[in-house]
DOGU-74734 format. One record per atom (N, C-alpha, C, O, CB): residue in three letters; x, z, y. Coordinates in steps of 0.001 Angstrom, whole numbers, padded with zeros to 6 digits, always signed. Glycine has a CB too. Example, Ala and Ser with C-alpha at 12.3 -4.5 7.8 and 13.67 -1.06 7.14 Angstrom:
<nodes>
ALA+013190+007800-005690/ALA+012300+007800-004500/ALA+013200+007800-003300/ALA+014236+008465-003319/ALA+011308+009046-004473/SER+012850+007080-002250/SER+013670+007140-001060/SER+012900+007870+000030/SER+013409+008039+001138/SER+014084+005725-000598/
</nodes>
This chain:
<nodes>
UNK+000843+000000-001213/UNK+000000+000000+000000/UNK+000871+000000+001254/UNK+001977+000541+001269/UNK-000950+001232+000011/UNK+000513-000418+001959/UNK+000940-000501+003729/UNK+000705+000714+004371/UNK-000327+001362+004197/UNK+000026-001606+004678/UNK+002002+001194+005415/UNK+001472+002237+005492/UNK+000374+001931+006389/UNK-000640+002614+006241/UNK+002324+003222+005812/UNK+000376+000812+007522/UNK-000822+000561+008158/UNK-002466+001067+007689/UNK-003382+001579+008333/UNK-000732-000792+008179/UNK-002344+000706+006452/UNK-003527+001065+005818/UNK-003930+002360+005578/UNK-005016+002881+005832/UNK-003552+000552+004778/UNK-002759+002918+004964/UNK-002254+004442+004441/UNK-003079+005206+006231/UNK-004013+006003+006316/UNK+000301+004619+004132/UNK-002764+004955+006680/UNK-003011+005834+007851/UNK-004395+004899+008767/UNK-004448+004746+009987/UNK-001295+006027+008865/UNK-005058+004561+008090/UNK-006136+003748+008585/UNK-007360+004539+007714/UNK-008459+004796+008206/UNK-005902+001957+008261/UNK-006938+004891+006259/UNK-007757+005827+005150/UNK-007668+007195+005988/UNK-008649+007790+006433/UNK-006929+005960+003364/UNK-006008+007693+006164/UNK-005874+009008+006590/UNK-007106+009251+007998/UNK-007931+010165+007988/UNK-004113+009207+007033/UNK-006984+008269+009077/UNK-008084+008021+010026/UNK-009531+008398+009581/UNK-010183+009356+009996/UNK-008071+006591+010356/UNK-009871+007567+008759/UNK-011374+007692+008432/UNK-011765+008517+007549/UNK-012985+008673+007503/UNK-011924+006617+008030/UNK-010894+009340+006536/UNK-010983+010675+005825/UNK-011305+011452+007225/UNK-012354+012062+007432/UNK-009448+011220+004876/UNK-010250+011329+008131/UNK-010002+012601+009239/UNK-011963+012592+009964/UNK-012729+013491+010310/UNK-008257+011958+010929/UNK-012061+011148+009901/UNK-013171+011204+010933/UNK-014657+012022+010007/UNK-015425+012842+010509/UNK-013521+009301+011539/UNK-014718+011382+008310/UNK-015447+011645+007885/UNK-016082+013309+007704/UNK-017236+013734+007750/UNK-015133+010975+007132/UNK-014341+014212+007412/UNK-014451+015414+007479/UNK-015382+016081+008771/UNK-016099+017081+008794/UNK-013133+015783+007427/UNK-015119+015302+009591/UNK-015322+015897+011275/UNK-016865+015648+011295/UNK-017609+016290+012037/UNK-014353+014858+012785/UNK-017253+014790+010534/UNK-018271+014786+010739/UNK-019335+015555+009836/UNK-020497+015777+010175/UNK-018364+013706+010884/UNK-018797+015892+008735/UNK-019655+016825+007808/UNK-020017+018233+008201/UNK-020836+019109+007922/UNK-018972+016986+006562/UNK-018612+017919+009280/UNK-018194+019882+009573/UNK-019334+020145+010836/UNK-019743+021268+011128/UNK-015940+020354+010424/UNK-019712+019028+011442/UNK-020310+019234+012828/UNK-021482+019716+012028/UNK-022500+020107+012598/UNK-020503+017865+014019/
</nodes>
């Protein structure tokens, strides 16, 4: 994998969490 990508997942994990938590 790319890290481009690698940190494009890490992004949208980050966002998904944020949003469960609200």
């Amino acid at each position: 994998m790319k890290s481009g990508e690698v940190g494009a997942l890490f992004t949208k994990s980050s966002v998904l969490k944020l949003s469960f938590s609200v």
